[in-house]
C-alpha positions as CSV (number, residue, x, y, z in Angstrom):
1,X,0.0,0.0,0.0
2,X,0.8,3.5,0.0
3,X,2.5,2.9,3.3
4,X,3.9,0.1,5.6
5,X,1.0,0.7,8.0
6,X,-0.6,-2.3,6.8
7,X,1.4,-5.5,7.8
8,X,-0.1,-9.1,7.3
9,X,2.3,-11.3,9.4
10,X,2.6,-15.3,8.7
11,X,3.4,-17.7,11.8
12,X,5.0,-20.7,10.7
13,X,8.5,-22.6,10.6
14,X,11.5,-21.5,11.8
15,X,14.0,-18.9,10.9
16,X,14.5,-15.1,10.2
17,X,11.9,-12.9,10.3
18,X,11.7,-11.9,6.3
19,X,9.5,-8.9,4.7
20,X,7.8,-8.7,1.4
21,X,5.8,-6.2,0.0
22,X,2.8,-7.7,-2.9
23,X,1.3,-5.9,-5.6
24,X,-2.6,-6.0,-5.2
25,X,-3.9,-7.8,-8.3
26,X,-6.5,-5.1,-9.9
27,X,-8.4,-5.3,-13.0
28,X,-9.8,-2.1,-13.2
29,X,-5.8,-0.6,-12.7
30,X,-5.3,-2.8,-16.0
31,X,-8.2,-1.5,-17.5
32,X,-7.4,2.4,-17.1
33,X,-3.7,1.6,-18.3
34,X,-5.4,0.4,-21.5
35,X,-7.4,3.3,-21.6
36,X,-4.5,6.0,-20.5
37,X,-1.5,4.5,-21.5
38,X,0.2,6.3,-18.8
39,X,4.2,6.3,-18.4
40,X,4.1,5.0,-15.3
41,X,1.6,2.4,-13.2
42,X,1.2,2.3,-9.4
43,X,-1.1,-0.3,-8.1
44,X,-1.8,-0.9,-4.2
45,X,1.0,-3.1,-2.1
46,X,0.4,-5.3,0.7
47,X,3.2,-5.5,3.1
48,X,3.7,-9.5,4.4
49,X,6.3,-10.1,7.2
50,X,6.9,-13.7,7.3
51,X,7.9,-14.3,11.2
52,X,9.4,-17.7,12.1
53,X,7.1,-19.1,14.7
54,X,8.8,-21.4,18.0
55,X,6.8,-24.3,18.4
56,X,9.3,-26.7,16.4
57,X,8.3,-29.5,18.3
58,X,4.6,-29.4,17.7
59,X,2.9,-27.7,20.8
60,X,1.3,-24.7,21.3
61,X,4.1,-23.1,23.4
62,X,6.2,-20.7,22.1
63,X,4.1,-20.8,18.6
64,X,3.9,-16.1,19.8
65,X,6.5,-13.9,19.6
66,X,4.2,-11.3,21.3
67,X,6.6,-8.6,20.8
68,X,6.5,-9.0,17.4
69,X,3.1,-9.6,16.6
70,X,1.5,-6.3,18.4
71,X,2.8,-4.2,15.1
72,X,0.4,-6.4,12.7
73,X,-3.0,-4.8,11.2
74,X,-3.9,-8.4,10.4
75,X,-2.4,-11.7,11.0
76,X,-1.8,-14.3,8.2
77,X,-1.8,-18.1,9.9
78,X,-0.6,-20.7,7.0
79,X,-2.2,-24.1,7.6
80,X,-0.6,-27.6,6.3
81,X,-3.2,-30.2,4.5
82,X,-1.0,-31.1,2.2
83,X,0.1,-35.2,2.9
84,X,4.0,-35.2,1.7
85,X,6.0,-38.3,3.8
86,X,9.4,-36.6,2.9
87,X,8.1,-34.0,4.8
88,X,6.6,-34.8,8.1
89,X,4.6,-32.6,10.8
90,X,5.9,-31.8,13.4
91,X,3.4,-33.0,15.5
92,X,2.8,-36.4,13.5
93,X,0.0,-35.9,11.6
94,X,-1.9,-33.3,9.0
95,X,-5.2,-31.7,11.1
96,X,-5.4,-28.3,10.1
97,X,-8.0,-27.6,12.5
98,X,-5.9,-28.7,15.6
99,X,-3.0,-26.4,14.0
100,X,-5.0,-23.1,13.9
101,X,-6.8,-23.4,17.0
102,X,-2.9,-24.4,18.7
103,X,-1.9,-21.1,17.7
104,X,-5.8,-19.1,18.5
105,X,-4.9,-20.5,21.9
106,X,-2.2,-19.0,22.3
107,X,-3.3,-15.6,21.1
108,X,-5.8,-15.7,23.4
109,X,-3.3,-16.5,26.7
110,X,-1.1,-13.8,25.6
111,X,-3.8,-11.6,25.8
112,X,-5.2,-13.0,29.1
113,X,-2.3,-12.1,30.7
114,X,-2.4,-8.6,29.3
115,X,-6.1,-8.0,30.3
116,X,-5.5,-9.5,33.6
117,X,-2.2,-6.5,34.4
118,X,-4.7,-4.0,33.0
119,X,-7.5,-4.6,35.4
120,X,-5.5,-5.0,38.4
121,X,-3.8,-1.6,37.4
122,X,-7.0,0.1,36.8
123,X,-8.6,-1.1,40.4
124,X,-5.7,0.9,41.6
125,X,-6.3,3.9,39.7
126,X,-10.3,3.9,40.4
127,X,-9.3,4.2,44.1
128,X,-7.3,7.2,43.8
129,X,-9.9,8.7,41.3
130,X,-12.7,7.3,40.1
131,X,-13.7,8.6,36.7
132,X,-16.1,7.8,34.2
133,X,-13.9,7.0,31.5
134,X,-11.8,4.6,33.8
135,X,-15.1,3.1,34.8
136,X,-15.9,2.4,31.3
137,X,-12.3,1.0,30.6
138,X,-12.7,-1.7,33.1
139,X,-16.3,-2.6,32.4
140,X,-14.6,-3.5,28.4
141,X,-11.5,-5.1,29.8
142,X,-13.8,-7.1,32.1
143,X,-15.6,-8.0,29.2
144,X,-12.5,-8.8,27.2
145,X,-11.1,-11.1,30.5
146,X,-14.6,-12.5,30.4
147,X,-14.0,-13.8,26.2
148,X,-11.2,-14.5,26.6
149,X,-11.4,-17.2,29.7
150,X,-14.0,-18.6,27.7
151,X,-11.7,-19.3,24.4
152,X,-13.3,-16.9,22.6
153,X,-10.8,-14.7,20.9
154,X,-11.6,-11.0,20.9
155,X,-12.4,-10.6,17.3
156,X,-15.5,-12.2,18.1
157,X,-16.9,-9.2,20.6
158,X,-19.3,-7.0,18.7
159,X,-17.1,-3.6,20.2
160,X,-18.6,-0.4,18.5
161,X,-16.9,3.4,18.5
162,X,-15.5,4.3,21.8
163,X,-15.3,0.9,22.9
164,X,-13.1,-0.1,19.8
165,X,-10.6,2.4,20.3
166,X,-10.0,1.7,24.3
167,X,-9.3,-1.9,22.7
168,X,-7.2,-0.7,19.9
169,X,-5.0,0.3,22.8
170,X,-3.9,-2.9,24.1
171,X,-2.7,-3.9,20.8
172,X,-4.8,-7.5,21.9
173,X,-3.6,-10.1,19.1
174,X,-6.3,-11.8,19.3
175,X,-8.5,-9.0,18.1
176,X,-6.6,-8.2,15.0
177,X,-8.3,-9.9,11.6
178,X,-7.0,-13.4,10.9
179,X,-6.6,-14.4,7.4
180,X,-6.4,-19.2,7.4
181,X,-4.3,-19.8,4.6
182,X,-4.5,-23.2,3.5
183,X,-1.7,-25.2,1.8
184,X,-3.4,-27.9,-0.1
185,X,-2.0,-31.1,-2.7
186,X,-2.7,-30.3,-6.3
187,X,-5.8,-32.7,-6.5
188,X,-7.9,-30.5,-3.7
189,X,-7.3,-27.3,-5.3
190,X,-10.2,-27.8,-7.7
191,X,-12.4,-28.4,-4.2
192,X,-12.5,-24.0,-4.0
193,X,-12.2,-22.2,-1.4
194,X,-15.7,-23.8,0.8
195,X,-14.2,-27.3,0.2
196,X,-10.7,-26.4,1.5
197,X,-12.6,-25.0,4.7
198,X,-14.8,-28.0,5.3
199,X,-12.2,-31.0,4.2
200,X,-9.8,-29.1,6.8
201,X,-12.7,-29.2,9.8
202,X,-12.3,-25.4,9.7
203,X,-15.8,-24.6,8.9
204,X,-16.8,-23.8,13.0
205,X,-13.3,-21.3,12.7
206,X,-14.4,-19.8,10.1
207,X,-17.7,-18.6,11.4
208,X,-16.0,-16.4,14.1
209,X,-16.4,-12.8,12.9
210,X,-13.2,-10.7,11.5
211,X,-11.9,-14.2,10.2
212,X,-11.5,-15.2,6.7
213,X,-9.6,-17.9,4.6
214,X,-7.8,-18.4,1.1
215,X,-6.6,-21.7,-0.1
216,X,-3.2,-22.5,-2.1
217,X,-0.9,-25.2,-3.5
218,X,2.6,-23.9,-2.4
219,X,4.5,-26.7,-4.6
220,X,2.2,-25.1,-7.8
221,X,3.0,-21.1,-6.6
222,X,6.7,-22.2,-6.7
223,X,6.6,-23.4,-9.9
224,X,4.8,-20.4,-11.3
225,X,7.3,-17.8,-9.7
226,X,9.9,-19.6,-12.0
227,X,7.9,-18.8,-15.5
228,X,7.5,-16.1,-17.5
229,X,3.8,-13.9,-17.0
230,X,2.7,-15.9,-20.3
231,X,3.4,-18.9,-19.5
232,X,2.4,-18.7,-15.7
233,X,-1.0,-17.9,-17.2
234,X,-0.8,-20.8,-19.3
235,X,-0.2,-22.9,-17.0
236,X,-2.8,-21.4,-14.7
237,X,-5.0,-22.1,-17.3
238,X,-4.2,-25.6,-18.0
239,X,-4.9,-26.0,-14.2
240,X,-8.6,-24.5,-14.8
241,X,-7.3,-21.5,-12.5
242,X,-8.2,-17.9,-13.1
243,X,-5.0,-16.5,-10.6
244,X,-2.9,-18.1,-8.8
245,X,-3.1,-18.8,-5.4
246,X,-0.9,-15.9,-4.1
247,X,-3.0,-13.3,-5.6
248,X,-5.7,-14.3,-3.7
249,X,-4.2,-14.3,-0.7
250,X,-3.4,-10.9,-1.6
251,X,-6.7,-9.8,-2.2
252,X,-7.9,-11.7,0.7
253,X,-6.0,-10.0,3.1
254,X,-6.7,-6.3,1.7
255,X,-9.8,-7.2,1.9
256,X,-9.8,-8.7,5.3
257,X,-7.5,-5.7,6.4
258,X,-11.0,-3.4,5.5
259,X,-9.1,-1.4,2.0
260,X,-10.5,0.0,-0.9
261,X,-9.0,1.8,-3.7
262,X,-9.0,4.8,-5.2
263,X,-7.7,5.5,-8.7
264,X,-6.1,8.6,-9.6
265,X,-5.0,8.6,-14.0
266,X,-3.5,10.3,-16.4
267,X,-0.7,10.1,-18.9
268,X,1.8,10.9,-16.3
269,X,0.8,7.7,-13.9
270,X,-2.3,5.9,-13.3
271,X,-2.3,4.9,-9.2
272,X,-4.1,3.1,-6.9
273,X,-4.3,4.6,-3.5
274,X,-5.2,2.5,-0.6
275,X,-7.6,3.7,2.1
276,X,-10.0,2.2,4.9
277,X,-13.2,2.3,3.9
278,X,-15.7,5.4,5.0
279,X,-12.8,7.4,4.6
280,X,-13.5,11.1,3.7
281,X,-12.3,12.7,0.6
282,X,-10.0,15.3,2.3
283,X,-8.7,12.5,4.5
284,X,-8.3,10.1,1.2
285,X,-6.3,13.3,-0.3
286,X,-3.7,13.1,2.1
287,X,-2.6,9.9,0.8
288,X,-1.4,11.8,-2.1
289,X,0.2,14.8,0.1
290,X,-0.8,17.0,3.3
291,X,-0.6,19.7,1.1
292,X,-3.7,18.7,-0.9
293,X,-5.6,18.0,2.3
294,X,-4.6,21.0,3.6
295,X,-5.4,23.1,0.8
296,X,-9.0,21.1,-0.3
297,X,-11.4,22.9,-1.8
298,X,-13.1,20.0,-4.1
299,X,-13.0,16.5,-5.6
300,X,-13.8,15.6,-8.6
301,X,-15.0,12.0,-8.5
302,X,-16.2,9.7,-11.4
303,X,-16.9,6.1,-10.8
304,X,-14.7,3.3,-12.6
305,X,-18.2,2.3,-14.4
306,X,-19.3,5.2,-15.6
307,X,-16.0,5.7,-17.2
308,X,-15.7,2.1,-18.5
309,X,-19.2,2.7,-19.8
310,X,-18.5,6.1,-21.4
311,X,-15.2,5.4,-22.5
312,X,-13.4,8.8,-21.6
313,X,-14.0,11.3,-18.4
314,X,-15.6,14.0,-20.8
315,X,-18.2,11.7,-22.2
316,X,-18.6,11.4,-18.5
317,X,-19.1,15.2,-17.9
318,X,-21.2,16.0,-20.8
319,X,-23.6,13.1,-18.7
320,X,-23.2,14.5,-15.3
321,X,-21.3,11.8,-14.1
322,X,-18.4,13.6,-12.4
323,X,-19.4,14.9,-9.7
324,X,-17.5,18.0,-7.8
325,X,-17.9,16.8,-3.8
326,X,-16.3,18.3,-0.4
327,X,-14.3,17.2,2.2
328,X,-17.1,15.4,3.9
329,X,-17.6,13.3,0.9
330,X,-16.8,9.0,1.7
331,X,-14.8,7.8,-1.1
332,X,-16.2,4.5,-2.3
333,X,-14.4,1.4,-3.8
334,X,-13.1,2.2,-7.3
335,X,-14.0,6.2,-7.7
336,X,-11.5,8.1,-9.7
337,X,-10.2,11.3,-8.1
338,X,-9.3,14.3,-9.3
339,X,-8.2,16.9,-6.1
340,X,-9.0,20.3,-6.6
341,X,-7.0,22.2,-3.8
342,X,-5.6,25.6,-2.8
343,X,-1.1,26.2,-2.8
């Protein structure tokens, strides 16, 4: 993305901590390069950090590496159902569903332990004044404690406004989105995404809310990383595969980390800009630069399909479809921006 806010992290193996950063896959970007044929095309990143997990012999313990984990936006928790006999499990057999709730376990006792030291140091605090807001604070860490000794990770409390942020606080892991990627054989791939779930007894995971899943054949992504774009699509094609697998977990985690996109074009450069959604126009300007936000005066917004439709932006004007809109305005998915603002 436009920044390295948005970190997707990966708990599994053994090693070095090692950070990527993903083009989004976006056909509408390809589409408005067809239509600009601009000199230079940005499309929206996703930044993975790949952190070696402990848990080598199996167990739960040491899977966290708290520390490191309280900087994620989302987490990304690869799952083996793969069966291989020159590679075995660690712990002896393939069960997916074991796997991922080892490691939702452990999220949750990390942040046990952390709603447990907040409570205790808020019962001090009420006695030497007893405010509303800290009132509040304990009533939603109470409620957190309460999940949480219950095996409920915190993703799964309905938290609203205020409520939200006081959690946003404690940098919880298990409250941050969770994105179950599944490493399948060849033959399951053509199961989709529903049959992955359900053959891997995840179905009951995935039900929790702020939880989502993408399925993938790691031995078929490596041998598309060493082809050509042609002939990976060829061979994707062969497979009866629209993408491969790691552009869906691409999209899978923008989408689970709550981005849209924005285009702005031109025949300078046509861009994708990454924003969470219900963000306002002056707010989505400064992605671009404070200056524009600063300055703001209008936005002239066109949506993707009215252009696609009209085939250039002043077939779009001469229909009223670009509108001028203020600062107030919430950019939606796939609106084209131009910023009119004051130097």
């Amino acid at each position: 993305m436009t920044s390295a806010r948005e970190t997707a992290r990966a708990a599994h193996g053994k090693g070095e901590a090692v950070i990527g950063i993903s083009k989004v896959p976006d056909a509408r970007l390809d589409r408005l390069n067809v239509m600009y044929n601009p000199k230079k095309r940005v499309p929206a990143t996703v930044e993975f950090t790949d952190l070696a997990a402990g848990g080598a012999s199996g167990g739960a313990q040491g899977l966290v590496d708290v520390a490191a984990y309280k900087n994620a936006d989302a987490l990304v928790h690869v799952l083996r159902a793969f069966h291989d006999p020159a590679i075995p499990h660690a712990s002896g057999s393939i069960d997916p569903a074991r796997d991922a709730q080892a490691m939702e376990d452990e999220l949750i006792l990390a942040d046990l332990g952390v709603a447990e030291r907040r409570l205790e140091r808020l019962e001090k605090d009420l006695k030497k004044s007893r405010t509303p807001e800290l009132e509040r604070e304990r009533e939603v860490v109470t409620l957190c404690k309460a999940a949480l000794e219950d095996g409920r990770p915190l993703r799964a409390l309905d938290l609203k406004g205020e409520d939200l942020k006081r959690l946003r606080g404690f940098q919880f892991l298990s409250a941050k989105p969770l994105l179950i990627v599944i490493n399948l054989d060849e033959a399951d791939l053509s199961k989709g995404i529903d049959g992955a779930v359900d053959a891997a007894g995840l179905t009951p995971f995935l039900s929790r809310a702020g939880t989502a899943a993408a399925a993938v054949c790691a031995k078929i992504e490596l041998e598309i990383a060493q082809l050509e774009a042609a002939d990976a699509a060829a061979f994707l094609a062969d497979l009866g595969l629209k993408e491969s697998g790691l552009s869906r977990v691409i999209r899978a985690s923008y989408d689970l980390l709550g981005y849209i996109s924005f285009f702005t074009v031109g025949e300078d450069e046509n861009r994708a800009w990454s924003i969470p959604r219900n963000t306002t126009a002056q707010l989505a300007a400064a992605e671009i630069h404070s200056d524009i936000a600063r300055g703001f005066i209008r936005a002239e917004v066109v949506s993707y399909d009215h252009l696609m439709a009209r085939g250039t932006m002043a077939a779009c004007r001469d229909h009223g479809e670009v509108r001028l809109e203020g600062k107030e305005y919430v950019v939606q998915d796939g609106d084209i921006i131009n910023f009119r603002f004051a130097t």
